[in-house]
TORTOR-347173 format. One record per residue (C-alpha): x, y, z; residue number from 1; residue in three letters. Coordinates in pm, whole numbers, plus 50000, padded with zeros to 5 digits. Each point is the difference from the previous one (the first is absolute). Example, Ala and Ser with C-alpha at 12.3 -4.5 7.8 and 13.67 -1.06 7.14 Angstrom:
<sites>
+-------+-------+-------+-----+-----+
:     X :     Y :     Z :   n : res :
+-------+-------+-------+-----+-----+
: 51230 : 49550 : 50780 :   1 : ALA :
: 50137 : 50344 : 49934 :   2 : SER :
+-------+-------+-------+-----+-----+
</sites>
This chain:
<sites>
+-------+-------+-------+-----+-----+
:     X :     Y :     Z :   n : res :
+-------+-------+-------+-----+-----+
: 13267 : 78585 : 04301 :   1 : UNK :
: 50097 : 49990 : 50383 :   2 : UNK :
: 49708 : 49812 : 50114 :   3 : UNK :
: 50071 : 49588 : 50058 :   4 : UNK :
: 49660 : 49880 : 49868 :   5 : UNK :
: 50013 : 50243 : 49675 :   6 : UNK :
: 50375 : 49880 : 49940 :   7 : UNK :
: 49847 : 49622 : 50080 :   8 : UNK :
: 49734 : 50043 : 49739 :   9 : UNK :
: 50225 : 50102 : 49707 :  10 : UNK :
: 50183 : 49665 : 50078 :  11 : UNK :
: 49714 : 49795 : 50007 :  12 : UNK :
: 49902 : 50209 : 49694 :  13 : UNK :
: 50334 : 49920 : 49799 :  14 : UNK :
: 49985 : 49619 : 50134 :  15 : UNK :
: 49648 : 49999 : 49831 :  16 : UNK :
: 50125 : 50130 : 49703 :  17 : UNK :
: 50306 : 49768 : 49973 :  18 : UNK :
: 49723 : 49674 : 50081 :  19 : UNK :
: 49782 : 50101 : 49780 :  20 : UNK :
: 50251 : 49985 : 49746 :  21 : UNK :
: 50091 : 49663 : 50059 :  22 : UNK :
: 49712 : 49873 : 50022 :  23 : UNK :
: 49970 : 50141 : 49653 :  24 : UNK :
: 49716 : 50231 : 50050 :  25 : UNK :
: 50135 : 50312 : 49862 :  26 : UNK :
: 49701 : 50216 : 50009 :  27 : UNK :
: 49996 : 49925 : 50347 :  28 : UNK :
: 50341 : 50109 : 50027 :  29 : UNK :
: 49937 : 50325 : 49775 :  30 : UNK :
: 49716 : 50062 : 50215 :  31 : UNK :
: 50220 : 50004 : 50275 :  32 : UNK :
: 50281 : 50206 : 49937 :  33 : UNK :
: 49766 : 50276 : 49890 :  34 : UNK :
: 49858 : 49966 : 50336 :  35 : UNK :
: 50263 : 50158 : 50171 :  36 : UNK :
: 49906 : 50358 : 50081 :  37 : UNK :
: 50330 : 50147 : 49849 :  38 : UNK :
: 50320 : 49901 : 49856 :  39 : UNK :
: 50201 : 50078 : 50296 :  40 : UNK :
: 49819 : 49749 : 50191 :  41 : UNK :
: 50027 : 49775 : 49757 :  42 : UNK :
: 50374 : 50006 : 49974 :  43 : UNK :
: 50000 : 49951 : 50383 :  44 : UNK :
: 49808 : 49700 : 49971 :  45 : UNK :
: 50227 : 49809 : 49795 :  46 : UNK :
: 50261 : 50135 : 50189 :  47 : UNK :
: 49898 : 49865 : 50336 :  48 : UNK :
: 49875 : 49693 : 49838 :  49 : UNK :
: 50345 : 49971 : 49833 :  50 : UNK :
: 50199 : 50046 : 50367 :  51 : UNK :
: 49754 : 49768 : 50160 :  52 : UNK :
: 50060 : 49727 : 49775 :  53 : UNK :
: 50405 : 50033 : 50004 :  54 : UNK :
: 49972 : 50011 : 50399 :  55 : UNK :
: 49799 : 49666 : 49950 :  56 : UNK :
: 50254 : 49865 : 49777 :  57 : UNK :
: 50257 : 50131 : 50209 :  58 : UNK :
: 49896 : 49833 : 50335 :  59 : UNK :
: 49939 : 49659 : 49789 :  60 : UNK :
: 50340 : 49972 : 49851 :  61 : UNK :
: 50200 : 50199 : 50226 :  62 : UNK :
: 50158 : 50184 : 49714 :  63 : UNK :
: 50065 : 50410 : 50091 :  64 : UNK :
: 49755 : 50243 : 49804 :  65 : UNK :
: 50222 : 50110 : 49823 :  66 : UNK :
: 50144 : 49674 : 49812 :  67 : UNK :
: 49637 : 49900 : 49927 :  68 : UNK :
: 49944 : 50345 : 49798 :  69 : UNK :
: 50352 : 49929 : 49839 :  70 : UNK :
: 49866 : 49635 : 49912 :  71 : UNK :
: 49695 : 50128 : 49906 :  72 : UNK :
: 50102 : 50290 : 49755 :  73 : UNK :
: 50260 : 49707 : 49883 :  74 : UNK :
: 49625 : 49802 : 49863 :  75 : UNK :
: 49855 : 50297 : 49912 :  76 : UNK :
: 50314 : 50117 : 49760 :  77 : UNK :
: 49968 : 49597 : 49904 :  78 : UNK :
: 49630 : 50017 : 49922 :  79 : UNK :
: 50062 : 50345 : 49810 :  80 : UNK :
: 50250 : 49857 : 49791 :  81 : UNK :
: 49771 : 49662 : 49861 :  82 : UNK :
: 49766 : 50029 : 49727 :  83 : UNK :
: 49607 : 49996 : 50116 :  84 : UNK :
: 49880 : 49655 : 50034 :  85 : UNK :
: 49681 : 49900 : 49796 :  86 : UNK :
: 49697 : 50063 : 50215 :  87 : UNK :
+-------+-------+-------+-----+-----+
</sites>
């Protein structure tokens, strides 16, 4: 996917899906991820959505990319490790 406004699209595609999500409308968010036209796309999407977000996070709190993926695997071994919270 070498063309900007394809590689834009599976971003915006992923942010819908990750929105959607929160917003608690999960067909929406099913609908979504079976909208993208293969699974390498998909996989790119959250990827770029993914180092987007960490450059965001990185110019806010001035922390290197690379200790905000420590910190972050840090929660996400955390999070692994608790039992599921009632929903």
């Amino acid at each position: 996917m070498d063309h900007p406004t394809a590689a834009a699209e599976v971003v915006q595609r992923a942010a819908g899906v990750i929105a959607a999500r929160h917003r608690g409308d999960l067909d929406g968010a099913e609908a979504l991820l079976a909208s993208f036209p293969s699974e390498q796309a998909r996989t790119l999407g959250f990827y770029l959505l993914a180092d987007l977000a960490l450059g965001f996070l990185r110019v806010q709190t001035g922390q290197s990319t690379e200790d905000l993926v420590q910190e972050l695997s840090l929660h996400v071994a955390t999070a692994a490790n608790q039992p599921p919270t009632p929903g």
